[in-house]
C-alpha positions in Angstrom: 15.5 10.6 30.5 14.7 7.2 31.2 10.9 7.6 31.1 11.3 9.6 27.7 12.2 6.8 26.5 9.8 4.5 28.2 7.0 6.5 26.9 8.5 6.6 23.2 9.4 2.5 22.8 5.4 2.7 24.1 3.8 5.1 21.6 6.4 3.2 18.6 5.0 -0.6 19.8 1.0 1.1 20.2 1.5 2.4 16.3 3.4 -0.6 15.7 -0.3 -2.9 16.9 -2.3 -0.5 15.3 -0.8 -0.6 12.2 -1.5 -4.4 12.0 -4.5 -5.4 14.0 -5.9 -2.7 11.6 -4.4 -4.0 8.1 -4.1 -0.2 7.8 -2.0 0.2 4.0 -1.1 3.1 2.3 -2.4 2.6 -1.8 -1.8 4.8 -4.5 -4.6 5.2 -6.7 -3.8 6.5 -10.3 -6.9 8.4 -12.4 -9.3 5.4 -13.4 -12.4 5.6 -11.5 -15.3 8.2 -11.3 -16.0 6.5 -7.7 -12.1 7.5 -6.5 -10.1 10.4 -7.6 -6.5 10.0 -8.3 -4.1 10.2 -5.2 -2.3 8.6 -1.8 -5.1 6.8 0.1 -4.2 5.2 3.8 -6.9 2.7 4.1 -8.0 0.0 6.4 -8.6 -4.0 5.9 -6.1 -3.8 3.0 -5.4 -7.5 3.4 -4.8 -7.6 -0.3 -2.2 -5.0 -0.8 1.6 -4.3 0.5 2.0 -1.6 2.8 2.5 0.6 0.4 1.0 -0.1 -2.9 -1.1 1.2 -5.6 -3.8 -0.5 -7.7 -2.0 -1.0 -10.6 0.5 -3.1 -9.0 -1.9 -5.0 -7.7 -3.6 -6.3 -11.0 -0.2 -6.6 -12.5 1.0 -9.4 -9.5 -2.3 -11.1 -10.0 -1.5 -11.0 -13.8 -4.8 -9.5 -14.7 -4.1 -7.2 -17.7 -7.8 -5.7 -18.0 -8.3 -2.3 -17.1 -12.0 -2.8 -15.5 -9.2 -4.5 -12.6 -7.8 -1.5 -11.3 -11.3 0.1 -11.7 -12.7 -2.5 -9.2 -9.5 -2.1 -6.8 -10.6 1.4 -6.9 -14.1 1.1 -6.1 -13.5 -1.7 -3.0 -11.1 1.0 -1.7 -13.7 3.8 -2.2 -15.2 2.7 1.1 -12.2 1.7 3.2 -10.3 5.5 3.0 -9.3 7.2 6.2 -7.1 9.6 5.0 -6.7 11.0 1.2 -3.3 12.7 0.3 -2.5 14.0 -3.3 -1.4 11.8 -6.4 2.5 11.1 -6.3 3.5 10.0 -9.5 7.3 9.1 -7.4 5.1 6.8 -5.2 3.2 5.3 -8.0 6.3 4.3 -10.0 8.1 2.8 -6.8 5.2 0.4 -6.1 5.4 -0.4 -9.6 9.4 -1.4 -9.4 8.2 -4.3 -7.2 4.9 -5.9 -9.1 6.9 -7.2 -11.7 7.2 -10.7 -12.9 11.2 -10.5 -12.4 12.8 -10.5 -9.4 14.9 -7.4 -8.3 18.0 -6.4 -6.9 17.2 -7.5 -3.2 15.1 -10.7 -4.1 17.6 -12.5 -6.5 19.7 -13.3 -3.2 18.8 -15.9 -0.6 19.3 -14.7 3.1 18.6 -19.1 3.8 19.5 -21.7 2.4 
């Protein structure tokens, strides 16, 4: 029992590394580029985007309002894609919940003073 869990608290702190020495992020993309169909991309050197986020909430953190934005987003991911998954339109609208300019539920409280 004891090496089961050995070999587990290994494999979780080796995906753990992975996960950030590779900047691997999962982005949703929504239907706005010929050079990227819509859908749930898990890309690497993401150093721009949450760990899970989508284009459009990208452009609306840096408060760029132009659609040729998300069109660029699109086209630098284009060549950074491991692994493509279909669209989620659930996914899409969660990473929008955070891009706004107000806060939400969890960031109107301060855990320091």
């Amino acid at each position: 029992m004891r090496i089961i869990l050995q070999i587990f608290t290994a494999t979780v702190f080796l995906a753990i590394m992975a996960i950030w020495l590779g900047s691997l992020r999962i982005v949703v993309v929504p239907a706005v580029s010929f050079a990227m169909n819509e859908g749930v991309a898990l890309v690497y050197s993401g150093h721009d985007y949450r760990l899970l986020d989508s284009t459009t909430a990208l452009c609306q953190r840096s408060r760029i309002t132009d659609k040729e934005c998300e069109r660029t987003a699109a086209l630098e991911l284009a060549s950074k894609v491991i692994l493509k998954f279909p669209f989620s339109r659930s996914l899409h609208d969660f990473t929008l919940f955070g891009a706004s300019s107000s806060p939400g539920p969890f960031e109107s409280f301060a855990l320091r003073s």
